[in-house]
Steps between C-alpha positions, in 0.01 A plus 500: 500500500106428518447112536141433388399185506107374380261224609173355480450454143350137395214284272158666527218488342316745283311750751727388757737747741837488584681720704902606427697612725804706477757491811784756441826512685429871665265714625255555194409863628874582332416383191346769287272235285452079526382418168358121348561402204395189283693328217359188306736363230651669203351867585592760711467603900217665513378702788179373709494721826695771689518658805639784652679591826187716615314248391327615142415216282482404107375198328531420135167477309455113486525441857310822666240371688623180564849554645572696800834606601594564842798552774608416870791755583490294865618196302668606194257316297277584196203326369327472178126338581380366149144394493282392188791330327537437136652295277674772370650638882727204417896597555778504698453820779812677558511782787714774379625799752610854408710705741628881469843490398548125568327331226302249379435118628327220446366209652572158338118425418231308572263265247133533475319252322149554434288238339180504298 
């Protein structure tokens, strides 16, 4: 089982950065795509960046430009870099990992908080 585990969420202000980080349990070159997602109350998980074993990238609309995903297979650790935050960005990050034949994990989350 993938252990995921997120960090480096916080207060910031509007225009602000933060960076998350994502450490999982095993090497991350096994797992086939590292995903975050973002949940604020009463709606649904919805996807904000992904990233792929050889390294291909996606980004939903609202945060192109702004976010950056990225990945050290040396440490097992993936990053999102989020830059020119709004109000909006606000949620709780989850990490979420997607393995061949294994499955499907997730991190237990991290809060962002981004003030006007």
């Amino acid at each position: 089982q993938v252990q995921l585990v997120e960090s480096g969420g916080g207060l910031v202000q509007a225009g602000g950065s933060l960076r998350l980080s994502c450490a999982a349990s095993e090497r991350i070159i096994g797992i086939n795509v590292i995903y975050w997602y973002r949940q604020t109350p009463g709606k649904q998980r919805d996807l904000v960046a992904a990233i792929t074993s050889s390294g291909s990238t996606n980004y939903a609309d609202s945060v192109k430009g702004r976010f950056t995903i990225s990945r050290d297979s040396a440490e097992n650790m993936v990053y999102l870099q989020m830059n020119s935050l709004k109000p909006e960005d606000t949620a709780v990050y989850y990490c979420h990992a997607y393995v061949h034949f294994r499955g499907e994990y997730w991190g237990q989350g991290t809060q962002v908080t981004v003030s006007s």
